[in-house]
N, C-alpha and C positions, 0 to 999 in steps of 0.2 A: 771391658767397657771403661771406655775413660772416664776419672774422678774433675769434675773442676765446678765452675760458681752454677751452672747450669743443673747440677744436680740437687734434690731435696736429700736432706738426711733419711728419711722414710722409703725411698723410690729411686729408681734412673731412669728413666725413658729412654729409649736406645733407637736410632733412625736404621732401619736396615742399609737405604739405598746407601743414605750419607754415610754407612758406618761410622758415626759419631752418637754421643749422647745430647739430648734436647730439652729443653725446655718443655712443659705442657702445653704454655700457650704458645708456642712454635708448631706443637703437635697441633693443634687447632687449628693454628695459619693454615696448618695442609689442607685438612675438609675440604672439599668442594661442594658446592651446592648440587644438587640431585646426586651425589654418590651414597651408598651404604657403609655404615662404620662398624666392623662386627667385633665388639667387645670379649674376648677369653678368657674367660676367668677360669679360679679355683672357689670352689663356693664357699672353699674355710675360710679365703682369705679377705683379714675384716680390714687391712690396705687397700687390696686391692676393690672393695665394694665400697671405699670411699672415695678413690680414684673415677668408679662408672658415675657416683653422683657429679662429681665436680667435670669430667668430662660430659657429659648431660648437661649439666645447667650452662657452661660455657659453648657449649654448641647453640644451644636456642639462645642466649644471649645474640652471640654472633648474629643466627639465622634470624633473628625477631621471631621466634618459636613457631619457625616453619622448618617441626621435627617432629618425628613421630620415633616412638619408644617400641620396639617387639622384642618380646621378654620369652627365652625357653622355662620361663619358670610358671607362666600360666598354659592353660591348656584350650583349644582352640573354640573347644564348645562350650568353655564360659564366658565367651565374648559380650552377653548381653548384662552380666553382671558387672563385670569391668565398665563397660561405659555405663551402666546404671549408676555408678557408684564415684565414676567421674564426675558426670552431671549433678549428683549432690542429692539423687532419689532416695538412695539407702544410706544404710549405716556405714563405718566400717565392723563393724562386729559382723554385722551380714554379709557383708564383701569379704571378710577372711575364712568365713566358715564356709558361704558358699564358692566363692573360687579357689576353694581346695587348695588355698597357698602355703609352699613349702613350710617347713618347721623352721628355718631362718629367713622366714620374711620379712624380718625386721631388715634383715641387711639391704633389701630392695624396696623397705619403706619410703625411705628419702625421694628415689627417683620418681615412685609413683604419686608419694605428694606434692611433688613439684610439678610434677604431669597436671595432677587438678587442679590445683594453686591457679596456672599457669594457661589452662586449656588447651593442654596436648595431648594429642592420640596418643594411648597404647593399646597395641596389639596383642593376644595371646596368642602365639602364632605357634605353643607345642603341640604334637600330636594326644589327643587322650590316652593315658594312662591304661586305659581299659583295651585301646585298640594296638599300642604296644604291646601289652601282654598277648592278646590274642594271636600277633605275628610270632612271637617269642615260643608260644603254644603250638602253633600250626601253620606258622609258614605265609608270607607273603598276598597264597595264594586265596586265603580264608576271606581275606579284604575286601571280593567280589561278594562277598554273603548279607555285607551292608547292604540297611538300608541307603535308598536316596539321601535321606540326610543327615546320617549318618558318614556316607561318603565327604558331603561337605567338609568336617571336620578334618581332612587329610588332604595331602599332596594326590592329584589326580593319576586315577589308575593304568597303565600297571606302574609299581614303583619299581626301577633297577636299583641294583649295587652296586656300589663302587667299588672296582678291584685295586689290584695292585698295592702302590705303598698303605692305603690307608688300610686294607685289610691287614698288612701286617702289621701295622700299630695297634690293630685293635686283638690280634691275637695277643700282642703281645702284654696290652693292656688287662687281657684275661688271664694271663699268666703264661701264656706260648703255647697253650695247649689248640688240638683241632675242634672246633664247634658240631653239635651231634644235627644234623641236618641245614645247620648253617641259620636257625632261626633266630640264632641270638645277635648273630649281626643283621638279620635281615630287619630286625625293631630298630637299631641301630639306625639303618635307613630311612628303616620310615620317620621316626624322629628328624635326622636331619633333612630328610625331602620336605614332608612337612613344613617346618620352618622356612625353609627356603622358599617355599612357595608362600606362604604367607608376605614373606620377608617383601618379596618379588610384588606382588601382588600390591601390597602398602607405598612402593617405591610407583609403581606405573600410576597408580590413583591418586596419588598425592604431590607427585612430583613438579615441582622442583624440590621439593621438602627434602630434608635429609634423614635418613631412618638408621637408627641408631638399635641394633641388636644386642643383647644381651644371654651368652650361652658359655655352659661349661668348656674349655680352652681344646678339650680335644674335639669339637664337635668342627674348629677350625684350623685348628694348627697347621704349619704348613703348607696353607692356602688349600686345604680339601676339604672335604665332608661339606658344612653347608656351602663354603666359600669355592668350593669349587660346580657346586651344583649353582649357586648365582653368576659366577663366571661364567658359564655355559649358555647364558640370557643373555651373555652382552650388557651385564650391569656394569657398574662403577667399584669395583668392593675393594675397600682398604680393610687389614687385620689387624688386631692389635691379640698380644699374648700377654698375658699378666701374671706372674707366677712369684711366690715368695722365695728368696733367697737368703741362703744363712749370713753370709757376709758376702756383700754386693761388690765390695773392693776388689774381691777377688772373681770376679764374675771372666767367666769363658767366652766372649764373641765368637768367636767358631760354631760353639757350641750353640749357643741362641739362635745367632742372627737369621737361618733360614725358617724359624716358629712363623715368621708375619712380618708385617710391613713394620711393623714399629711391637719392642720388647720392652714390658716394664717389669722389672726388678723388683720387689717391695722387701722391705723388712718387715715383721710382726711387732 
């Protein structure tokens, strides 16, 4: 990655196409209106959760906050707490006990106060937790034993998987070992269908808006998992990968550049 006035001391933005380094608000300039922008993070990294806020408030700037936020960090069946709690009904003490947010939801505090501040949609577009597990338990197939609404909560049935490279990142992800009935990636799926669907979904209804995703970095890397299941719709979907780096100067383009459309680098 090339060093010059274009880079923060914190980060480097890396353009795939242009193989060069950019600016943020060059990164911005690209947006288009009605595309999806799917954020990949590392959830440790407290750059890179600083980076989704200012990329968020600089996108609805731009848009006149015709953006909508879907976060893999909420879960799809507590949507009616999320907008409760937009709309200024509840507390936040009740919105964080009852939408079951992560144990570093501070780090995605910012974006979602800015959301209400602001009056923009967020989405909870993960799958529940409980219906994870259940695939993880028994398989895909169990997903039919929902109820009605129940099913709402999910990517509509049946879910496939996706083969090829991404199963072998995600073996590998497990340590390289074989999966014992294949159920552990088959939750894998349903997570990122899921999302997808939500994501898909926020994009058709709201559109021309821009919807801005928020998910852990392998769910997209190398344009698969959700980003290849929104690809498949004929969406718009730009990636970004964010990963911490020990010392940026010495960073490998080779190595990155195929993660996403645009690499950012952070320091800690």
């Amino acid at each position: 990655f090339a060093q010059g006035p274009q880079n923060n001391n914190n980060f480097i933005i890396y353009d795939a196409a242009q193989h060069a380094a950019i600016t943020l608000p060059a990164l911005i300039d690209q947006i288009p209106s009605g595309s999806i922008l799917i954020f990949g993070e590392q959830h440790d990294d407290s750059t890179g959760h600083i980076l989704e806020s200012l990329v968020f408030e600089m996108l609805s700037q731009k848009f006149n906050n015709d953006i909508v936020l879907t976060m893999e960090m909420l879960e799809s069946d507590i949507q009616p707490v999320v907008d409760e709690y937009l709309s200024g009904l509840i507390s936040e003490k009740n919105f964080r006990r009852e939408a079951r947010t992560w144990n570093n939801y501070d780090d995605y505090r910012p974006l979602v106060e800015y959301a209400r501040q602001e009056g923009i949609r967020v989405i909870a577009a993960n799958a529940p937790a409980r219906y994870a597990n259940l695939v993880t338990r028994r398989g895909l197939s169990a997903l039919h034993e929902l109820s009605r609404q129940g099913k709402k909560y999910i990517a509509p049935l049946p879910v496939d998987t996706l083969s090829g490279d991404y199963y072998t990142r995600f073996l590998e992800a497990m340590g390289g070992h074989t999966i014992p009935g294949m159920h552990l990636y088959e939750s894998q799926n349903l997570w990122d269908a899921t999302m997808a669907y939500f994501i898909h979904k926020a994009r058709k209804k709201y559109k021309p808006a821009v919807v801005m995703q928020l998910n852990g970095r392998f769910h997209s890397d190398y344009h698969s998992g959700i980003a290849e299941r929104l690809n498949k719709r004929k969406n718009k979907v730009i990636t970004i990968s964010c990963l911490p780096f020990t010392d940026i100067k010495q960073g490998d383009r080779a190595q990155y550049q195929a993660l996403a459309d645009y690499i950012i680098l952070t320091k800690q």
